[in-house]
VOMIDREN-215803 format. One line per field, with one value per residue (C-alpha): x, y, z; residue in three letters; residue number from 1. Coordinates in steps of 0.02 Angstrom, whole numbers, plus 50000, padded with zeros to 5 digits. Layout:
// VOMIDREN-215803
x = (X_...)
y = (Y_...)
z = (Z_...)
mise = (ala_...)
keke = (NUM_...)
This chain:
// VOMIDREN-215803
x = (49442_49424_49527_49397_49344_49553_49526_49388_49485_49659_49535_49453_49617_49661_49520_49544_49714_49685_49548_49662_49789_49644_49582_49756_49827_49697_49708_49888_49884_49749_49849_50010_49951_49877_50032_50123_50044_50033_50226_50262_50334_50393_50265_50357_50374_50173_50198_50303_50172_50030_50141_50166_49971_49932_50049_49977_49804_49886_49940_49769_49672_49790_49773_49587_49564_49651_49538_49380_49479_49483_49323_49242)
y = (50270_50432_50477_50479_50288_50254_50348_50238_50082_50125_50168_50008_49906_50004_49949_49792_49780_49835_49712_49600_49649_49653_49480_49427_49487_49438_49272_49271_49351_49209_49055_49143_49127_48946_48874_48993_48936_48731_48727_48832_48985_49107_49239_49397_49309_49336_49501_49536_49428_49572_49703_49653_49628_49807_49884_49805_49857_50042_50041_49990_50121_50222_50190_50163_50337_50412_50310_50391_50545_50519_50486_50639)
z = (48609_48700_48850_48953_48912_48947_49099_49174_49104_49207_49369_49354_49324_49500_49597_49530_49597_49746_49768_49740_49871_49998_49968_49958_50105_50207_50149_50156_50348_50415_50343_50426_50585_50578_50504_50627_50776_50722_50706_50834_50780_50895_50918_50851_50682_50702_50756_50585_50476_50552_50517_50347_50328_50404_50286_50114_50206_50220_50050_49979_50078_49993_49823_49842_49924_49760_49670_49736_49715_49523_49499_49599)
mise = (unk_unk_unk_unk_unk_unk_unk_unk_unk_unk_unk_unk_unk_unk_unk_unk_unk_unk_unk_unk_unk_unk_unk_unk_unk_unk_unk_unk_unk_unk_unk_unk_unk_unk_unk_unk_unk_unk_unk_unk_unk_unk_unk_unk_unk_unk_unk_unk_unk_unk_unk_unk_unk_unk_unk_unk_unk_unk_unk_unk_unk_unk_unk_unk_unk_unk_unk_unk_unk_unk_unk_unk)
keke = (1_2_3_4_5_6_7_8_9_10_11_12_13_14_15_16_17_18_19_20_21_22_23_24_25_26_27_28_29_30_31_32_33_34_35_36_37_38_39_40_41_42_43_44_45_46_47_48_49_50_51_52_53_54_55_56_57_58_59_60_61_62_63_64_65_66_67_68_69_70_71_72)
């Protein structure tokens, strides 16, 4: 295989990943605050769950911003 061909390969398994996260965290960060909220947590635990969320969010605009980076 050529390097470029391993190139695109590695990129893609990126943005697949990072997908992944999104999806994910979303996911993850909605079913947080339901089950938060029907037993009654106290409200800074959701403050921590969004925190959590906004930093996997961070990270993914991250990686996908050196994604389109790669591929310019």
């Amino acid at each position: 295989m050529t390097v470029t061909s391993e190139k695109e390969k590695q990129l893609a398994r990126q943005g697949r990943l990072v997908a992944l996260v999104i999806a994910g965290t979303l996911v993850l960060w909605i079913a947080s605050l339901f089950i938060g909220r029907a037993i009654g947590l106290d409200p800074r635990f959701a403050f921590l769950f969004d925190m959590a969320a906004l930093a996997a969010l961070f990270w993914a605009l991250v990686v996908g911003l050196q994604i389109w980076r790669k591929r310019r």
